[in-house]
C-alpha positions as CSV (number, residue, x, y, z in Angstrom):
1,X,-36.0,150.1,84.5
2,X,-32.9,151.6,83.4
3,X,-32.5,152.9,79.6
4,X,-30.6,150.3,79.0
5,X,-32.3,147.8,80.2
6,X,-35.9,149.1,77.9
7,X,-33.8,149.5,74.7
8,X,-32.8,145.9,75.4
9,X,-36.4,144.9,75.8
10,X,-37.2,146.1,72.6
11,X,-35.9,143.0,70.6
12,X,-34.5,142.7,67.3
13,X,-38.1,143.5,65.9
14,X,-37.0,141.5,62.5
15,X,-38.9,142.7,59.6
16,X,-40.7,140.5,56.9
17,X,-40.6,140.8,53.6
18,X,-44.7,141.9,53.3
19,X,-43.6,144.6,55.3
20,X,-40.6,145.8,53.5
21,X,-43.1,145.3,50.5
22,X,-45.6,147.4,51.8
23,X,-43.5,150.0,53.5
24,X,-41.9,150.7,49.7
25,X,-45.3,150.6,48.4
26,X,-47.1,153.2,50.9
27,X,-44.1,155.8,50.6
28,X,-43.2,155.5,46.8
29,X,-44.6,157.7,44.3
30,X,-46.8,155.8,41.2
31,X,-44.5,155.6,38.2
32,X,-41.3,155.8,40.3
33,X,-38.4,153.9,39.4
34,X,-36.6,155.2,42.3
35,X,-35.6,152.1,45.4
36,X,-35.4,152.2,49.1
37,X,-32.6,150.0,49.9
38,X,-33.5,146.7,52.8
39,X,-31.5,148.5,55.7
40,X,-33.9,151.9,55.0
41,X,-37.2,150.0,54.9
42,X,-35.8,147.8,58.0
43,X,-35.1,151.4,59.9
44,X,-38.3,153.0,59.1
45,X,-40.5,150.3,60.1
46,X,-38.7,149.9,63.6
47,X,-39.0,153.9,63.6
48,X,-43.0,153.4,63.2
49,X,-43.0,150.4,65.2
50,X,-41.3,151.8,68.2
51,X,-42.5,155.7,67.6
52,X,-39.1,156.5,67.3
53,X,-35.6,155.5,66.8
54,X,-32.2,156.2,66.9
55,X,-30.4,154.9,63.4
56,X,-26.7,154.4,63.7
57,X,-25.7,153.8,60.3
58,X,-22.5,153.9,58.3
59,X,-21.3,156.7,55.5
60,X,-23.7,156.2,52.3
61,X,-26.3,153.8,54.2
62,X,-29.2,156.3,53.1
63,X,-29.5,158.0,56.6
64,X,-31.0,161.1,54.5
65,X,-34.0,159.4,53.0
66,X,-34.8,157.9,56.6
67,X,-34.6,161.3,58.2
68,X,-36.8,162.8,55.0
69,X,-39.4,159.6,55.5
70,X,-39.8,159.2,58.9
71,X,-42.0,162.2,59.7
72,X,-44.7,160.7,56.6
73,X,-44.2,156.9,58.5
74,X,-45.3,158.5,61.7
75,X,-48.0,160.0,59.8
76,X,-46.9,163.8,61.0
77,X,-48.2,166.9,61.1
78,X,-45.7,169.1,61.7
79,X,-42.1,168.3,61.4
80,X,-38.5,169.6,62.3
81,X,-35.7,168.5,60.5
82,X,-32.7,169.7,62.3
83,X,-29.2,169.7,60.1
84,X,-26.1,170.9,61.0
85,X,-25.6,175.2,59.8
86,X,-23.7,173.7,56.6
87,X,-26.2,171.5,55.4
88,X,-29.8,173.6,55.6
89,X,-29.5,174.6,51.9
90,X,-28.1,171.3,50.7
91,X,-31.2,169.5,52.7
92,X,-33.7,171.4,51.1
93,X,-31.7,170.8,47.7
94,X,-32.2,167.2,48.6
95,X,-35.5,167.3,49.8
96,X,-36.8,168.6,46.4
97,X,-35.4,166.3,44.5
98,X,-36.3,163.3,46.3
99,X,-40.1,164.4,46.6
100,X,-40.0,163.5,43.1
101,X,-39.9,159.7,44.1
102,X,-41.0,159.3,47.9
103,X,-43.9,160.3,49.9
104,X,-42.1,163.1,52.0
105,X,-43.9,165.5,53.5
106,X,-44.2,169.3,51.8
107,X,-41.9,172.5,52.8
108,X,-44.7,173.8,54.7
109,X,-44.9,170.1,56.7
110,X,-41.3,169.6,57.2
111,X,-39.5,172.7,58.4
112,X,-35.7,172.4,58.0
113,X,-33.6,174.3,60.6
114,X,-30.3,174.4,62.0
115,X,-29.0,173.2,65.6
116,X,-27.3,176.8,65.9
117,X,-30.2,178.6,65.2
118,X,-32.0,176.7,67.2
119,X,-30.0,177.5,69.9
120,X,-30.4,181.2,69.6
121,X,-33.3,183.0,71.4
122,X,-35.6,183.4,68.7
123,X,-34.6,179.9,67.3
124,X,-36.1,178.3,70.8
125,X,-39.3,180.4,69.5
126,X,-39.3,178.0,66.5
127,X,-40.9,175.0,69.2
128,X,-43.3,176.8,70.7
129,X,-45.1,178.7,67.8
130,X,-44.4,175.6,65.1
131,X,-45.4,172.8,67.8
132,X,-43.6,170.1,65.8
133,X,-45.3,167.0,66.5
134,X,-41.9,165.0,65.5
135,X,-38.6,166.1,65.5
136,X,-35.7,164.6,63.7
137,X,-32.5,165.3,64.8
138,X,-29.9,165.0,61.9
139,X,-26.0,164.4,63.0
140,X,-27.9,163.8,66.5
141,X,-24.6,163.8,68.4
142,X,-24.9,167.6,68.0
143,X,-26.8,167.7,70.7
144,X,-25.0,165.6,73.1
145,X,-24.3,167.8,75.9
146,X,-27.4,168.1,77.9
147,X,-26.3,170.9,79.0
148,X,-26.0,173.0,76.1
149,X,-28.5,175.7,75.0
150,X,-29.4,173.8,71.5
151,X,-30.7,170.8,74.0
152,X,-32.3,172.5,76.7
């Protein structure tokens, strides 16, 4: 079967409304007034459902919060956040403030790092002494090139 062919399989995997409802429940904070919008509950529950995803949304569809919840859907461990160089300090910025309202995981849970330091000799260190048990790639297409060092 050719990639293709199993993303294909996968279906639509339409989401009800229990599970939207449930979703926002589980990974809201009590007393929070803060909203997950339909197309961020409908991408983190294929992301659980399929143990992983790849979420092509537009410019202000809330691809931050789905990066920032899908290590606490997939009930992780030990997570990498990778950003682009110019946005580590803004992410952890971020981060912070939305832990206020969501379920996402702590600093020491979620380690934020850049695809260029990643791709530096130490940075490649990061995988094997942090063992992330989930990844998420930020800006993915940073790492199209299978041959560069950031994705070997």
């Amino acid at each position: 079967m050719t990639e293709t062919e199993r993303i294909v399989a996968l279906g639509s995997n339409s989401v009800s409304d229990k599970d939207r409802e449930e979703l926002c429940q589980f990974l809201t904070k009590p007393g929070s007034k803060a909203k997950l919008r339909e197309t961020q509950i409908d991408s983190l529950v294929r992301i659980c459902r399929n143990q992983g995803g790849l979420i092509a949304a537009g410019v202000g569809h809330g691809k931050f919060l789905i990066s920032a919840l899908a290590p606490t859907i997939c009930f992780s461990k030990r997570s990498l956040l990778l950003v682009p160089s110019s946005l580590v300090e803004q992410t952890r910025i971020e981060l912070e403030r939305w832990r206020k309202e969501f379920r996402i995981l702590s600093e020491e849970s979620l380690f934020v790092m850049s695809y260029s330091s990643l791709s530096t000799a130490s940075g490649r260190f990061v995988l094997r002494d942090y063992k992330p048990d989930l990844i998420v790639a930020d800006e993915c297409h940073k790492i199209r090139r299978k041959e560069s060092s950031r994705t070997r």
